[in-house]
N, C-alpha and C positions, 0 to 999 in steps of 0.2 A: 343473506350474506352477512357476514360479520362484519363488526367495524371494523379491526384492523385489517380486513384486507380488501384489495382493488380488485375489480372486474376489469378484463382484458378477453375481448373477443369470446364474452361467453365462460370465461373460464375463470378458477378465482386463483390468484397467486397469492404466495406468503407476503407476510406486511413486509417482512426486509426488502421484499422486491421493489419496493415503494419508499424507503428509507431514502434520502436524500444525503448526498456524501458530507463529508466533513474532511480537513486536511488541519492538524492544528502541528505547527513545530515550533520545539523551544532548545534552547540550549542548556545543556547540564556540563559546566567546561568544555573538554574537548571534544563532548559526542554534542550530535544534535540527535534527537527525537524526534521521529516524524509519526504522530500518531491519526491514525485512518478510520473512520467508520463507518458505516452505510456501503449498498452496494455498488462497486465501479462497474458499471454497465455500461453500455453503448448509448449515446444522447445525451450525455454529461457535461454538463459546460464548458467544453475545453478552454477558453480563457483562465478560467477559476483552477481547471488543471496544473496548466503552463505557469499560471503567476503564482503557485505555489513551487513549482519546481523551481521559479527563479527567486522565490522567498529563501530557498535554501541551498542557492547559490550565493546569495547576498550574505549569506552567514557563515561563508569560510570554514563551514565543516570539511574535518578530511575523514571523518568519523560520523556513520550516519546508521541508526537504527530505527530502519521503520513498524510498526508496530501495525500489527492486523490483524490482531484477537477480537477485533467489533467488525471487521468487513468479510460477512458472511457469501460473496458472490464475486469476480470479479470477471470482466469480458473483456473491451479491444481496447477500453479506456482503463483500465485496471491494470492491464501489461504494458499498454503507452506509457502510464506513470510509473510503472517499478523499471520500465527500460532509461526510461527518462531520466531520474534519479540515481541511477547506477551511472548512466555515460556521465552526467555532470560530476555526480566525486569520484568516481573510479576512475573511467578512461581520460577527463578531464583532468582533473585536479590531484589525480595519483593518492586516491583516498581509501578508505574502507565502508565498505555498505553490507548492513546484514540485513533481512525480513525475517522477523519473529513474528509468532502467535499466528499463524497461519490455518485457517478453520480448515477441518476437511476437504469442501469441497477447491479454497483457494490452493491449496496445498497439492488437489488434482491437475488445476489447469497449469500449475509452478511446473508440475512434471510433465505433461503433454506438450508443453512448451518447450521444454527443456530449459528451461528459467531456471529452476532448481538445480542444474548441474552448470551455473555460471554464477549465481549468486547466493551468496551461503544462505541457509536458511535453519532459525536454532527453533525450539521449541516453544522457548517464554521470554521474557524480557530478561531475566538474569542472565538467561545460556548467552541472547544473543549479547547480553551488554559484554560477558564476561570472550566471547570469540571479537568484539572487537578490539577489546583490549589486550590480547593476545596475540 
């Protein structure tokens, strides 16, 4: 078996399977930036979820692009948090929320979901910085 990657019932899965998430946000004036990496899969700390959704409650963005050009996977904790994050500045706080860099396969479940037809979605961080500002 390789090092980077885990054995799971026999079978081997890619390392990002195995990636541990990240959630860092900072503010750039009036946007914040939420950037994301590793994959949001199901068994994911939800504490470390939630007290980042309320990190960026705490910071009175009404302007919020989340960035997900590093998180190659997303499942029921990965649409918790982009749901989560839209209701707190959007339906809350009458804000704007975009998710850029959206890899292939996140970019599938955006649309199975129909996530993508409620929360804009640009292709890199300029498109989306420049559709908030817009």
């Amino acid at each position: 078996m390789a090092q980077n990657n885990i054995e799971i019932q026999g079978r081997e899965s890619p390392a990002h399977a195995a990636r541990p998430i990240a959630i860092d946000v900072e503010r750039y004036g009036d946007v914040c930036v939420v950037r994301c990496q590793g994959s949001f899969l199901a068994g994911l700390d939800q504490d470390y979820i939630q007290a980042k959704i309320e990190d960026i409650k705490q910071l009175n963005c009404r302007r919020v692009l989340a960035d997900f050009h590093e998180v190659p996977l997303i499942g029921s904790t990965g649409i918790a948090f982009i749901v989560g994050v839209y209701i707190a500045i959007v339906r809350t706080a009458g804000g704007r929320f975009v998710l850029t860099g959206a890899p292939p396969l996140v970019q599938r479940v955006l649309e199975i979901t129909r996530l993508s037809t409620v929360i804009p979605v640009a292709a890199d961080f300029s498109s989306g910085l420049a559709a908030l500002r817009a």
